[in-house]
N, C-alpha and C positions, 0 to 999 in steps of 0.2 A: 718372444718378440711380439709374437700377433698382440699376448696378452696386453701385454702395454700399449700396445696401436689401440688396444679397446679400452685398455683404462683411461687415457690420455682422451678419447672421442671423448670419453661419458664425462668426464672432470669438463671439457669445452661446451657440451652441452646442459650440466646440470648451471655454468655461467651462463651460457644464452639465457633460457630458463630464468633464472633470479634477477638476468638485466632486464629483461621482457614485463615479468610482473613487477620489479621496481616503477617502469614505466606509466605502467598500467597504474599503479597506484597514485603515483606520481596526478595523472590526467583525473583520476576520481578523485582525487584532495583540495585541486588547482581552481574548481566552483568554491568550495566549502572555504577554501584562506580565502579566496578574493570577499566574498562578503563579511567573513569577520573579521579582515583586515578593514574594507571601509564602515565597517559599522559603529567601530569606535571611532572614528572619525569627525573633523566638522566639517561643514562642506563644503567651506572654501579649499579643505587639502581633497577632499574627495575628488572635487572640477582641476584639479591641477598635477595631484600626481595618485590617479588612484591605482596604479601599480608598484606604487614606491612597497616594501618587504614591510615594516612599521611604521605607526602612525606618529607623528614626531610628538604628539599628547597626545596621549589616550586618553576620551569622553566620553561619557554616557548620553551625553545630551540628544546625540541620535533616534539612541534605543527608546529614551523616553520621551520624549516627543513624539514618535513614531506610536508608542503604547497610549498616547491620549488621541492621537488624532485619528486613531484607526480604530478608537474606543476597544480597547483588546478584550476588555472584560465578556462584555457584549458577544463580539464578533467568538470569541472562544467559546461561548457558552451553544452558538447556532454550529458551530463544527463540530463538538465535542456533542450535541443530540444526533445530528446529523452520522457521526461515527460509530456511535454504539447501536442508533436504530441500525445502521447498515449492517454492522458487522454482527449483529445479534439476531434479523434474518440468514444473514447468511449461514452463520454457525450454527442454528437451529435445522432450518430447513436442509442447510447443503448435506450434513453429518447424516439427518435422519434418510434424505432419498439417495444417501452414496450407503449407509446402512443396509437399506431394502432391494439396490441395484446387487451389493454386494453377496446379500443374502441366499436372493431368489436364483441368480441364476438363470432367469429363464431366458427366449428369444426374442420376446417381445422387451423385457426390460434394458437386456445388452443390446439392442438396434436402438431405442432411446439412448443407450449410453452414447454409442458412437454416433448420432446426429447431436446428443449435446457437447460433445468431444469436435466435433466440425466445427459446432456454432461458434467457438474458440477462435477463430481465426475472422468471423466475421466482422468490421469494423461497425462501433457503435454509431457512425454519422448516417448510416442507412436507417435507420429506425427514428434518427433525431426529429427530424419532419412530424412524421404521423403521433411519436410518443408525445410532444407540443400537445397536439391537438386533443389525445387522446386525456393527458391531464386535464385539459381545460374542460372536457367534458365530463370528467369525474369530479372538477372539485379540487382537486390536487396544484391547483400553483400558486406557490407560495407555501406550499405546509413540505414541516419535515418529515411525513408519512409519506409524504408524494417522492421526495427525493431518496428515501430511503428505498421504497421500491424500484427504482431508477437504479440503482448503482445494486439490488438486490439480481434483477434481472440480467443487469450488464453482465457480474462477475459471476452469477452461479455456475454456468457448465465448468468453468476453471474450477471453481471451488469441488463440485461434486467430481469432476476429473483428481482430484488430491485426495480426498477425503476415500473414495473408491479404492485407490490404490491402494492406498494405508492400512484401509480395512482388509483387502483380500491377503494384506502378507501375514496378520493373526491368523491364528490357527484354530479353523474350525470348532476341533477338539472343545474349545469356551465355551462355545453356544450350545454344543451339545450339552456336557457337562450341565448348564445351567437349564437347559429343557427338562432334564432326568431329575431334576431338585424343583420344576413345577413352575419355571422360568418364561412367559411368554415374549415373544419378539421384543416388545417394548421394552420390557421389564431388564431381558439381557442387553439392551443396546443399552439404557440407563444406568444398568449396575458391573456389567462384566466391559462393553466394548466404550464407554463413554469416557472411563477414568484413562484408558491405553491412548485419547484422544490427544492427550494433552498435547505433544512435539508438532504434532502436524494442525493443531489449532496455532497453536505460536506461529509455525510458515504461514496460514491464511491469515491471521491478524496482521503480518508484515508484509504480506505479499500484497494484500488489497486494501490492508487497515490504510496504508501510508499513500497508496494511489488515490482512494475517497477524501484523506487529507487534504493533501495536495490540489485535488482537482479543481480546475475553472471553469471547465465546457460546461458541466450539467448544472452548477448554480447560476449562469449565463443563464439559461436558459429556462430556469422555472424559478427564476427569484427574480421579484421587483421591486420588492419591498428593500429599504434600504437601511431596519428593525432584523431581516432574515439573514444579511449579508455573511458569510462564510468567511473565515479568515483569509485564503486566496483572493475570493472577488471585495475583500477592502482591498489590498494589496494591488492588484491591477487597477482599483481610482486613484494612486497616486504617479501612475503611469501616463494616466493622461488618453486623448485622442491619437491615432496613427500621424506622425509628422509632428505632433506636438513639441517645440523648445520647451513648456514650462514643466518640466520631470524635476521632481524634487528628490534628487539622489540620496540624501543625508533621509530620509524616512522610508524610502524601494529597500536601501540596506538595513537601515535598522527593522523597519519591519521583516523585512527575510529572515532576518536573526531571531525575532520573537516569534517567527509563526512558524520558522523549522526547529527550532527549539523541544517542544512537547514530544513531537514525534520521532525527533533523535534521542531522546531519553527511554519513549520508550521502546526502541528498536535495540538500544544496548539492554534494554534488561529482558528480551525476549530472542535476541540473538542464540544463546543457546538452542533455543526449541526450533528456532530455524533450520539451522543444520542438519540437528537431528530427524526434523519431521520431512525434508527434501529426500536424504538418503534411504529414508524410510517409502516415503510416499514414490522414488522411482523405483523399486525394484519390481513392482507388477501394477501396469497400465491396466 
């Protein structure tokens, strides 16, 4: 009798459970339909029923409008330098000093770990101020070297926070081996620990590739040029001033749909490494 009093809980709760996450998905999907519900749109149905389920014609005329007036080529080619500079400091630098943290072992390196471990919680708008100024005196506003440092500094303790982990759950055993065969530090983080990289560079490509995407604070704020504009900050001049009526809905969606576009394509094909490199990278902080 118990038994069945506990088969019967587990069958009620593995339902809770599957209605809970239907939900949950439900609320993450319910962004993504509403823009590509109105994107194919015109925008007289847009202003009239833009929560109707489908568009009663579907059009392109949105999307591509939106792709001239946002000059896409352009604006893609300043996000896509903007991306790779970021993420190819990070991946460089974050791997080699979570390599050397993981390495060494020492106390002076693990008290570095854990204040770059703190710095994680620090929010970026305290630095905003002074980093301003600090560009302007280096030379850096308006160049995608400047922003790339910008989003290099932001995200590194996270980054070396992962990469740290990941490193410490291989096994020793590697780097010895590869010492005994004439292997210096370098040489085995390039050839023995670099290729094991791979899962947990896919979590830091989607983990921060897609924030650097995405982002509008830091091109706000070191872009004026209107040659350097980032896919998000076109996207925010077709929003207008705060209070502004004149929002042109039919190009806020279709541009949302071309500028989330790339980076959902490539978040399904790095999806695998994601997973693997999270389970990987918590099992030793």
């Amino acid at each position: 009798m118990r038994s069945k009093h506990l088969l019967g809980y587990r069958r009620r709760a593995r339902v809770g459970v599957n209605v809970v996450m239907v939900l949950i998905v439900l609320l993450l999907v319910m962004p993504l339909w509403y823009v590509l519900n109105n994107a194919f749109k015109v925008e007289r149905e847009i202003l009239r029923r833009p929560l109707v389920l489908l568009p009663s014609a579907m059009t392109l005329d949105s999307v591509a409008r939106s792709f001239v007036a946002m000059k896409y080529p352009r604006c893609f080619m300043n996000s896509a330098i903007v991306l790779v500079l970021s993420c190819g400091f990070l991946l460089s630098l974050g791997s080699l000093a979570a390599f050397g943290i993981a390495m060494a072992n020492t106390r002076f390196l693990n008290t570095v770990y854990v204040v770059l471990v703190a710095m994680i919680t620090l929010p970026f708008q305290l630095a905003m101020v002074p980093l301003i100024f600090l560009l302007k005196g280096l030379g850096l506003i308006n160049s995608y070297l400047g922003i790339a440092l910008v989003y290099t500094g932001w995200f590194m303790p996270f980054i070396i926070f992962l990469y740290t982990g990941f490193i410490r759950t291989v096994p020793k055993e590697l780097e010895e081996a590869g010492r005994v065969d004439g292997c210096g530090l370098l040489r085995s983080f390039v050839s023995i620990y670099a290729p094991l990289l791979k899962p947990i560079t896919g979590t830091v490509l989607i983990l921060r590739g897609v924030p650097i995407w995405n982002d509008l604070l830091v091109p706000i704020i070191t872009i004026s040029r209107s040659t350097m504009s980032t896919l998000p900050l076109k996207l925010y001049s077709f929003i207008g001033t705060p209070g502004s009526t004149a929002i042109r809905w039919n190009l806020v969606f279709g541009s949302t749909f071309i500028v989330s576009l790339p980076i959902l394509l490539v978040f399904l094909f790095l999806q695998r490494y994601f997973v693997r490199g999270v389970a990987a990278g918590a099992i030793k902080g």
